[in-house]
N, C-alpha and C positions, 0 to 999 in steps of 0.2 A: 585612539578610539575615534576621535572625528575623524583624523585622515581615512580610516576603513568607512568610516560615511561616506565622506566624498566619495571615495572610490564607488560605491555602490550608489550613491546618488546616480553619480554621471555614466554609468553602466543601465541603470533603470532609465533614465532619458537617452541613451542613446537608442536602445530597444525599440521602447517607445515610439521614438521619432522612425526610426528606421522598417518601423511596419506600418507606419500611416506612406512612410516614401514607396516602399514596395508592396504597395497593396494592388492587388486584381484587377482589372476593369470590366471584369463579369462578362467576357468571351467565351470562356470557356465554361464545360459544365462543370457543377459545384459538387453532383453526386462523385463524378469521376475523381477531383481532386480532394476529398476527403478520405479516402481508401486510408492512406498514410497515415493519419490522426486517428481512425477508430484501428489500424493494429498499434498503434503508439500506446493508443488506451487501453485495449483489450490485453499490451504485453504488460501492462502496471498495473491492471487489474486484477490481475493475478500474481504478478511479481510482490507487489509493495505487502499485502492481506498475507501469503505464505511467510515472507520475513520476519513481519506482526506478530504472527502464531505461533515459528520456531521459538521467536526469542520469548513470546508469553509462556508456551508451554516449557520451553528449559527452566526459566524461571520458577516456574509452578513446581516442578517435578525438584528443583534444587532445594526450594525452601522445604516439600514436605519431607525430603528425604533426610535435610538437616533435624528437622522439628522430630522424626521416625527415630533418628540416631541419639537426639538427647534424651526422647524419651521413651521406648522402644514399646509402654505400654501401652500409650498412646495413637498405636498402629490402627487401631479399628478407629478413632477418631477421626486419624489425620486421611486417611486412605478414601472414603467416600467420598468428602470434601475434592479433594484432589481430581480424583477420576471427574467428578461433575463440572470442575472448573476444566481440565483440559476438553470433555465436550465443549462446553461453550467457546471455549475458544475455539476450535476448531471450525463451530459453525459458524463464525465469522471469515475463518479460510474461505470455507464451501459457499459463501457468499460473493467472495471473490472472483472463484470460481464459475459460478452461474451468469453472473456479471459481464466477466469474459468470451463464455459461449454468446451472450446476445452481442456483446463487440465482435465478436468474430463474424455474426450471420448478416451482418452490416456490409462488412467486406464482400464477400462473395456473392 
């Protein structure tokens, strides 16, 4: 466990040091060289929220379909629940998503 410290220790200071060494002298323009950073952003803004939501909503849909199967009377219970949680998650997707389109309009 320390050794994987160190190891990360001296990985975050080489970083570090290594973006104060290579840093800009502001020649060039700032609008032009951010292009790369907002699609970097705009492709995790979307990426990381969708992966979020698969894995929330499989989970969602596995537990109720477990709790469905134990107790099959239980169906009108578990089923509203369920549907209302996979909305909200989703609108955390479509947050993502909205997100995205304003990174993307940065770019262009």
């Amino acid at each position: 466990m320390k050794r994987a410290f160190v190891y990360f220790l001296s990985l975050l200071s080489t970083l570090l040091i290594a973006s104060s060494a290579l840093a800009d002298d502001g020649s060039s323009n700032a609008a032009s060289s951010n292009f790369g950073w907002f699609a970097l952003a705009a492709a995790l803004a979307i990426g990381l929220p969708a992966l979020g939501g698969a894995l929330g909503q499989g989970r969602a849909a596995a537990a109720a379909l477990e709790g469905i199967a134990r107790n099959p009377g239980a169906s009108g219970k578990i089923f509203v629940p369920m549907i209302l949680a996979m909305a909200l998650i989703e609108s955390l997707v479509l947050f993502g998503l909205l997100m995205a389109f304003v990174l993307s309009g940065k770019i262009a």
